[in-house]
VOLUM-816536 format. One record per atom (N, C-alpha, C): residue in one letter; x, y negated, z negated. Coordinates in pm, whole numbers, plus 50000, padded with zeros to 5 digits. Each point is the difference from the previous one (the first is absolute). Layout:
N
AXYZ ...
! end
This chain:
98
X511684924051014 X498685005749979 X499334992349886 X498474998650059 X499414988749878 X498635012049941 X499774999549857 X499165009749953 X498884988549978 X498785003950022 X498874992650016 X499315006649934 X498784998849924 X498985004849966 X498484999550042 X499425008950050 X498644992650035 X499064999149908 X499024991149998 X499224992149923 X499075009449878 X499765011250067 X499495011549915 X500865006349893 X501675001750031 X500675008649965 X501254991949927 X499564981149978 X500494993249918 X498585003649886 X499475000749993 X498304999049917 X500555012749941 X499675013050035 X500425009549950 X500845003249919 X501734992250021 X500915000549900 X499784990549868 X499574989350046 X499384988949873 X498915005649943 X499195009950030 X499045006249901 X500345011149892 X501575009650066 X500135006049954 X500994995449905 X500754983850011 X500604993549897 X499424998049899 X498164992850019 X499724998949919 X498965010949881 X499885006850048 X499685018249954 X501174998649881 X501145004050092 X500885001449863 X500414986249914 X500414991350011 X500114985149942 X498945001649906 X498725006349994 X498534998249891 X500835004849903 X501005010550009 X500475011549871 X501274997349985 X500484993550088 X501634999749972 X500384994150082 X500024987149958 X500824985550125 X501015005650050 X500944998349880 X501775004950045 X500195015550098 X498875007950012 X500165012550081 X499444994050110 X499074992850010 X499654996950105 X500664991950119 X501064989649921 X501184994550050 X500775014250084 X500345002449867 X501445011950049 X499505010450128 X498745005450035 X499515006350118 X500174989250147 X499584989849937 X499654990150115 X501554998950069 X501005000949883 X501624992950060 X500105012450055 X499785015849991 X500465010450032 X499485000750148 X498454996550038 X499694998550096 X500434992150089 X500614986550002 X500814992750093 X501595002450015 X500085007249889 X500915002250068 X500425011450054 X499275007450040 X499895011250102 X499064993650140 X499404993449987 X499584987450138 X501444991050034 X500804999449908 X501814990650068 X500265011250084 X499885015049934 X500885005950104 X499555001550183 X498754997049987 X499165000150156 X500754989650083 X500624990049855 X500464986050150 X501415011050113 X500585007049894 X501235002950100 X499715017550012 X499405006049958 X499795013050026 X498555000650051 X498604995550064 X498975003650051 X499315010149986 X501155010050036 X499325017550072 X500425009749845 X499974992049919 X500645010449882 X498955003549908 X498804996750010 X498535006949953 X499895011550043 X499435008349897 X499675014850067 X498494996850101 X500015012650082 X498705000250069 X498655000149899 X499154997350022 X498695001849936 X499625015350000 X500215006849903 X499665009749972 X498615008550050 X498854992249996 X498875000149993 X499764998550172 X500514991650104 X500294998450094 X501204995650091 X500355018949978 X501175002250082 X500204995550106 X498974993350109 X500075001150119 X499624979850061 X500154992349908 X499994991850016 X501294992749930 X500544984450096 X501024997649935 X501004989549896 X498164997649927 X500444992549890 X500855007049905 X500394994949899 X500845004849886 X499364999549892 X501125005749905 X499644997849871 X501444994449850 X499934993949990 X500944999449782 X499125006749960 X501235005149895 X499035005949891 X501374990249874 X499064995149911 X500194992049866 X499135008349922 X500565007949910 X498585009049917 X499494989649925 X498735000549991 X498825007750019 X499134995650137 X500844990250104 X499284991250071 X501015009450154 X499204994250075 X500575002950195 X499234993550044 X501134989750106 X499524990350021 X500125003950197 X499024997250064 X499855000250133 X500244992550074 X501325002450108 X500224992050129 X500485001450099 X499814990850109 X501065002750140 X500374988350050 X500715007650047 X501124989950123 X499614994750078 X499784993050053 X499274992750128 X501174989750056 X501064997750077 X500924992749976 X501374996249961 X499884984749926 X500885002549872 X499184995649843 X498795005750018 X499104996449879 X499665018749960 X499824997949872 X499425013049949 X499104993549875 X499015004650119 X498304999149953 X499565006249889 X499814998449788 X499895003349950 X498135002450018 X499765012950016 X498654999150035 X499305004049902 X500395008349890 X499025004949880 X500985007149898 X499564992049883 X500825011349891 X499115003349894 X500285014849985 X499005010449948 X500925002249838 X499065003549883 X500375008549898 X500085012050054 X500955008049937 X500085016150031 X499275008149942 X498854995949937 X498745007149989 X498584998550063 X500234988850098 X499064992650081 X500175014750134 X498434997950042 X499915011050133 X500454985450137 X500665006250094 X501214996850093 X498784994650104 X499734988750064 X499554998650145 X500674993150084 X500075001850096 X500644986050109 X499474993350018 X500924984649999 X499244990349997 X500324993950116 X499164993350112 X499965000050148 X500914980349943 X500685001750036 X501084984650022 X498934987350098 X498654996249957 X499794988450047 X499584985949942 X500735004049872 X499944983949956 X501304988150099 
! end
C-alpha cells in the first residue's frame, strides 16, 4: 500500500507546519514526525482510521494526531491523503479531484 497525498491536502499540512514553525520550529518538527508516522501505518494497515465522524455514511477515513485529522481512502493499493484538518477547524468533505 502506497500513501499519496493530494495536491490540496499536501498544502494544508505545510501550512499548518508553518503556523506552528512561526512559534516553535522544534514543535513544529515533532507534530510533523508524529503525523507520518501514523501515515507508515496506512502502508500495512489501510482500514485502521476511524470513520469520519461527521460523515458516517461515506467511506473515507480518518487519523487522529492531536490536534490535527487527517482525511483518506482506499482506492486500491494507494490511500489517498485528501485533507487534513486542525481539531478546531469546522469538518467539510473534500470531493477527491485533484
Amino acid at each position: 500500500m502506497k500513501v499519496v497525498f493530494l495536491e490540496r491536502a499536501l498544502a494544508q499540512l505545510l501550512e499548518h507546519f508553518d503556523y506552528v514553525a512561526a512559534d516553535n520550529i522544534a514543535a513544529a518538527h515533532h507534530v510533523m514526525e508524529r503525523i507520518l508516522e501514523a501515515l507508515r501505518q496506512l502502508e500495512e494497515f489501510p482500514q485502521s482510521g476511524r470513520r469520519i465522524p461527521e460523515f458516517p455514511h461515506r467511506p473515507e477515513r480518518e487519523l487522529i494526531v492531536p490536534p490535527y485529522r487527517i482525511q483518506y481512502h482506499v482506492e486500491g493499493d494507494t490511500a489517498w491523503i485528501v485533507a487534513v484538518w486542525h481539531g478546531r477547524q469546522d469538518v467539510t468533505f473534500e470531493e477527491a479531484d485533484d
